[in-house]
LUMLOTI-907517 format. One line per field, with one value per residue (C-alpha): residue number from 1; residue in three letters; x, y, z. Coordinates in steps of 0.001 Angstrom, whole numbers, padded with zeros to 6 digits. Each point is the difference from the previous one (the first is absolute). Layout:
<sites>
pos	(NUM	...)
code	(ALA	...)
c1	(X	...)
c2	(Y	...)
c3	(Z	...)
</sites>
This chain:
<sites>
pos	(1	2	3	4	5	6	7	8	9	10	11	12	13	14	15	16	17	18	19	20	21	22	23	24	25	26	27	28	29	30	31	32	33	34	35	36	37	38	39	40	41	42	43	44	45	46	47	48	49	50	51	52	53	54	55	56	57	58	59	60	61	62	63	64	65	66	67	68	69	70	71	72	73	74	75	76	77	78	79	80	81	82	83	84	85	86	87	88	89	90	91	92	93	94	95	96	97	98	99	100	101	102	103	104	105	106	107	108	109	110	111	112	113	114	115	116	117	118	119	120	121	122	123	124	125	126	127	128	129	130	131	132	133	134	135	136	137	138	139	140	141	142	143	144	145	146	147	148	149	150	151	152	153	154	155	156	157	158	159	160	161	162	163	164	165	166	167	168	169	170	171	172	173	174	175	176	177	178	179	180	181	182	183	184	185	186	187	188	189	190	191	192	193	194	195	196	197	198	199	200	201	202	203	204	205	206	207	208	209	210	211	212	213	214	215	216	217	218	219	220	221	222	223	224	225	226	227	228	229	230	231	232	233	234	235	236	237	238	239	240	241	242	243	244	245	246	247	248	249	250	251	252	253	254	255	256	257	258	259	260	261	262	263	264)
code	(UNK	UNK	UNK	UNK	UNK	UNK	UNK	UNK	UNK	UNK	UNK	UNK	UNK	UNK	UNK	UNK	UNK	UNK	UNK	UNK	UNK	UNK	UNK	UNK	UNK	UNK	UNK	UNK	UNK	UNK	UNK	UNK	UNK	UNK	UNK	UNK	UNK	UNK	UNK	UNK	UNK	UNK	UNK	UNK	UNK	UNK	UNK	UNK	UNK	UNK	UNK	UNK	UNK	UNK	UNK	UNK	UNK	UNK	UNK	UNK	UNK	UNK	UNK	UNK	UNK	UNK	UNK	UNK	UNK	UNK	UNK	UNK	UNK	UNK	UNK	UNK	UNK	UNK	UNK	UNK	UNK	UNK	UNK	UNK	UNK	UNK	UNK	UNK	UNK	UNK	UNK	UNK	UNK	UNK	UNK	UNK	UNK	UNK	UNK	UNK	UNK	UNK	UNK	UNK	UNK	UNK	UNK	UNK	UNK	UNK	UNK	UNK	UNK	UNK	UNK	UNK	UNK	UNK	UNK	UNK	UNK	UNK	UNK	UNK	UNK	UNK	UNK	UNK	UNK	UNK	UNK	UNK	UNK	UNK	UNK	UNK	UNK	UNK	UNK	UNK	UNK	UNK	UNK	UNK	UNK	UNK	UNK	UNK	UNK	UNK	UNK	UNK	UNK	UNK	UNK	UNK	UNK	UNK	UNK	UNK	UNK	UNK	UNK	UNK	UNK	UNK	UNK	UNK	UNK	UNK	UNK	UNK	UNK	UNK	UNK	UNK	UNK	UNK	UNK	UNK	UNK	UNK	UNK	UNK	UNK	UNK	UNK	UNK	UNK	UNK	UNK	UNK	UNK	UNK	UNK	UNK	UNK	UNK	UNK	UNK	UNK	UNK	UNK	UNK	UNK	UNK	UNK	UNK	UNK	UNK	UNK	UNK	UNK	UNK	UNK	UNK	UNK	UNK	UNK	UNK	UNK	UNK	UNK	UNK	UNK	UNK	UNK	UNK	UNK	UNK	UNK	UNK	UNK	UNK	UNK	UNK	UNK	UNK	UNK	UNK	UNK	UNK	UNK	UNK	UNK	UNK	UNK	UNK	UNK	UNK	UNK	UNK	UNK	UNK	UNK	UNK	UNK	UNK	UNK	UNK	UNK	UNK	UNK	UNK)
c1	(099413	000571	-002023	000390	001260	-000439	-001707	001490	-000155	001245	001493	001010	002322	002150	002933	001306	-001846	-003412	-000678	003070	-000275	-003768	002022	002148	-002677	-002299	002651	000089	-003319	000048	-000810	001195	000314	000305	001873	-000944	002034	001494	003848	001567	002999	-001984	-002138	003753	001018	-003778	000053	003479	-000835	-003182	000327	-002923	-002707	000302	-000635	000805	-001696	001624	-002744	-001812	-003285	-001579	000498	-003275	002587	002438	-002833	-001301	003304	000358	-003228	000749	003307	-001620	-002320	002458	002646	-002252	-003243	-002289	000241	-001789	000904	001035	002020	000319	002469	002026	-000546	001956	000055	-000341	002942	-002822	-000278	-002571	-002776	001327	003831	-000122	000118	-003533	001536	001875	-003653	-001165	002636	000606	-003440	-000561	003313	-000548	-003232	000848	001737	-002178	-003248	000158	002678	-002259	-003358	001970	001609	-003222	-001148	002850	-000358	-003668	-001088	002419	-000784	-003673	001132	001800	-002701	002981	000918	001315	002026	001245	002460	-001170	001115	-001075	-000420	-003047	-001553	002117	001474	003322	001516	000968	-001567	-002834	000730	001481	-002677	-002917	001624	-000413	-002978	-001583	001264	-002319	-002583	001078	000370	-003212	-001741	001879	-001204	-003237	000467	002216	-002186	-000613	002846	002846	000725	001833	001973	002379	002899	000558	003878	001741	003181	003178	003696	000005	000606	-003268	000576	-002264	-001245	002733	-002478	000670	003903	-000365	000706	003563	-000644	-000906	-001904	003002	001944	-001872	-002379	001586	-002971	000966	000380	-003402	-001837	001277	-000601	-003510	-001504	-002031	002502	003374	001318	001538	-001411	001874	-001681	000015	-002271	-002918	-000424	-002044	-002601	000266	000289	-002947	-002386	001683	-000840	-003381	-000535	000950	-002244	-002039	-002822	002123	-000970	000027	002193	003053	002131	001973	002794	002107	-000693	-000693	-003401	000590	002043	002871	-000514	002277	000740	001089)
c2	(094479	001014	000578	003687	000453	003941	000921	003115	-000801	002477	-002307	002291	-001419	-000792	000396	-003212	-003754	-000748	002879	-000053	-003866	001429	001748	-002087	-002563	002519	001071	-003745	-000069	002708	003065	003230	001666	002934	-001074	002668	-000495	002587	-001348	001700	-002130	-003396	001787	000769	-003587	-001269	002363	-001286	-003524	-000096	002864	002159	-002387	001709	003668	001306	001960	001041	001087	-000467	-002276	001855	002965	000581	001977	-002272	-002559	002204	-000004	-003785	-000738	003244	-001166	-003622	001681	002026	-002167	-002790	001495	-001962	-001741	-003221	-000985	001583	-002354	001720	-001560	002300	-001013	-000160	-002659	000446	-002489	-001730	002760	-000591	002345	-000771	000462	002945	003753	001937	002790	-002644	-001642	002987	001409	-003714	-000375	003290	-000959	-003474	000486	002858	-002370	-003146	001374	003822	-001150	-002055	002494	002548	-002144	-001374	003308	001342	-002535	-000275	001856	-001923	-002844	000377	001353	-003760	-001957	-000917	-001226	000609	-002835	000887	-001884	-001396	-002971	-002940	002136	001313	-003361	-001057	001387	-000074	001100	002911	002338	001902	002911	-002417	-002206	002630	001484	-003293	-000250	003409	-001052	-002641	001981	002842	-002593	-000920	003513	001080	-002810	000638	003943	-000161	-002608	-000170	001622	-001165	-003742	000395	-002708	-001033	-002417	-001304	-001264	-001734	001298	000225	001478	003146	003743	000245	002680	001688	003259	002807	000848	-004163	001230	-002784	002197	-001734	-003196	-002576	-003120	-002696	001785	-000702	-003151	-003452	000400	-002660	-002485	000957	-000379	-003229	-001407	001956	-000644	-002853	-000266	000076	002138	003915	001776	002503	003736	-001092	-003440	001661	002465	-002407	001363	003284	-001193	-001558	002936	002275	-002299	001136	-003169	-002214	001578	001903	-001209	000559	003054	000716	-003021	-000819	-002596	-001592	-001394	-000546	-003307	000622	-000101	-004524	-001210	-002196	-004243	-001710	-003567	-002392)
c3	(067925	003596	002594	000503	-003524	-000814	003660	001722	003958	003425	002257	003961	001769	-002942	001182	001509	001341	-001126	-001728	-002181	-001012	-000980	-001798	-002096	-000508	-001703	-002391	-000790	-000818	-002465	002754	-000253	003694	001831	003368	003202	002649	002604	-000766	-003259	000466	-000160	-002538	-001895	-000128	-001283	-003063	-000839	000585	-002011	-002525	-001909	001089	003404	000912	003473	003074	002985	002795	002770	-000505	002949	-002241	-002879	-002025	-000058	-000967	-002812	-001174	-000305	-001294	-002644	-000986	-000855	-002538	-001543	-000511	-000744	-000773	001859	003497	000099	003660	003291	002919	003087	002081	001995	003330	003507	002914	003659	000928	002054	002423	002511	001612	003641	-000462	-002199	001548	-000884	-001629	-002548	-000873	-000588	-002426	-001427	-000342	-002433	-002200	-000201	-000859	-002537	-001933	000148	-000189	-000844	-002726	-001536	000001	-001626	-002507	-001049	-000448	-001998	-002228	-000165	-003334	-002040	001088	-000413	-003828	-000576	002186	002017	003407	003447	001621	004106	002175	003404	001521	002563	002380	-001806	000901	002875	003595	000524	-003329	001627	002395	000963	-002238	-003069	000278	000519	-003098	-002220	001359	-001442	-003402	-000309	000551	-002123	-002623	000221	000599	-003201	-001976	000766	-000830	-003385	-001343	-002899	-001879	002614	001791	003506	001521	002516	000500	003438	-000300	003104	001907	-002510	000138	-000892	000572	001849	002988	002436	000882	001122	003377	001074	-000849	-002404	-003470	-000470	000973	-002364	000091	000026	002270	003060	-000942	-000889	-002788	-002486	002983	000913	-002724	-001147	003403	000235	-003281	-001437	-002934	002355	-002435	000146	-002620	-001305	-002393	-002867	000968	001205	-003048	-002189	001527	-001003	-003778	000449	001344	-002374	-002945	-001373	-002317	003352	002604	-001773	002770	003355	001892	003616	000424	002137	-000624	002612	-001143	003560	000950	003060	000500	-000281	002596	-000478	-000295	001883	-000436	002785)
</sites>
């Protein structure tokens, strides 16, 4: 048997990078899921791609309706929902305090943070009484830069940063019916983009960043990790019979936090 065989699971940010190859991998594992994303088009091509195991919500995860509805959808279609992934999230592009105008930290502060951290709050919420009906669990993307500087910046980072601790406060609150984790992946190629106040909303990760280049050279394992290698993790905290004991836990799975050997 699979993993996640016959476990119903809202993944936001659905729609394309990490989030869909969390995706896939839980329809692998026997998942059904109810992919929330803001793009109906990407939304469009996952349904077709991966069939009746996969229900669709287009919204707005700073929206508690449009939360409601995902978490709602998941226990009517599926009835039950065993684990909720929060994962939307939006990068700063490594804009820093000193060479960015006031009034942009100030509106690229209050999106970026409605999607990182207010996304995640309400989508906990949402999902909250179902999950505490299937003893289930929450699982929510960070990164490095939850541990380290320099993964993006001040408003990124601060971001990641808050997630920790809201996994941890939320452990400590939901417990215990309800296990909450996080994932801290390393950079990746994706559709990643940034907040519309930074005039960053169309402007995806790869476009600017040599970011393949930089993680191989960056990380212990010289290698460029791509989606779909960092969702293990997920599996894992989603699997009740394999971490049945993990709560208020984030994983880093980066490789950054070692430095690079060099021989010679």
């Amino acid at each position: 048997m699979s993993w996640l065989e016959d476990n119903s699971v809202v993944v936001t940010g659905a729609g394309s990078g990490l989030g869909r190859a969390i995706v896939r991998r839980f329809v692998e594992e026997g998942a059904q899921v109810v992919a929330f994303d803001k793009s109906e088009d990407k939304l469009h091509d996952l349904k077709d791609k991966l069939g009746d195991t996969v229900e669709t919500v287009a919204g707005d995860v700073r929206s508690t309706a449009d939360n409601d509805r995902a978490c709602a959808r998941a226990v009517e279609a599926f009835g039950k929902l065993d684990t909720f992934i929060g994962n939307a999230g939006l990068w700063d592009f490594n804009r820093s305090l000193p060479d960015t105008p006031a009034e942009q930290l100030a509106s690229g502060f209050d999106e970026l943070f409605g999607v990182n951290v207010k996304g995640y709050v309400l989508g906990v919420k949402a999902a909250l009484p179902a999950l505490r009906a299937s003893r289930g669990s929450v699982v929510l993307t960070l990164s490095n830069a939850a541990f380290y500087p320099g993964g993006g910046g001040p408003l990124y980072v601060a971001s990641k940063h808050a997630g920790v601790g809201l996994v941890k406060q939320l452990a400590y609150e939901l417990a215990p019916e309800v296990r909450v984790n996080g994932v801290a992946p390393g950079g990746m190629d994706t559709d990643l983009r940034g907040p519309a106040a930074l005039g960053l909303s169309d402007t995806a990760i790869g476009e600017v960043i040599p970011i393949n280049d930089l993680m191989a050279q960056g990380s212990a394992l010289r290698i460029a990790p791509q989606p779909e290698d960092y969702v293990g993790a997920y599996v894992l905290l989603a699997a009740k019979a394999q971490s049945v004991t993990v709560t208020g836990s984030v994983f880093d799975v980066s490789s950054f936090g070692i430095l690079p050997r060099f021989n010679g």
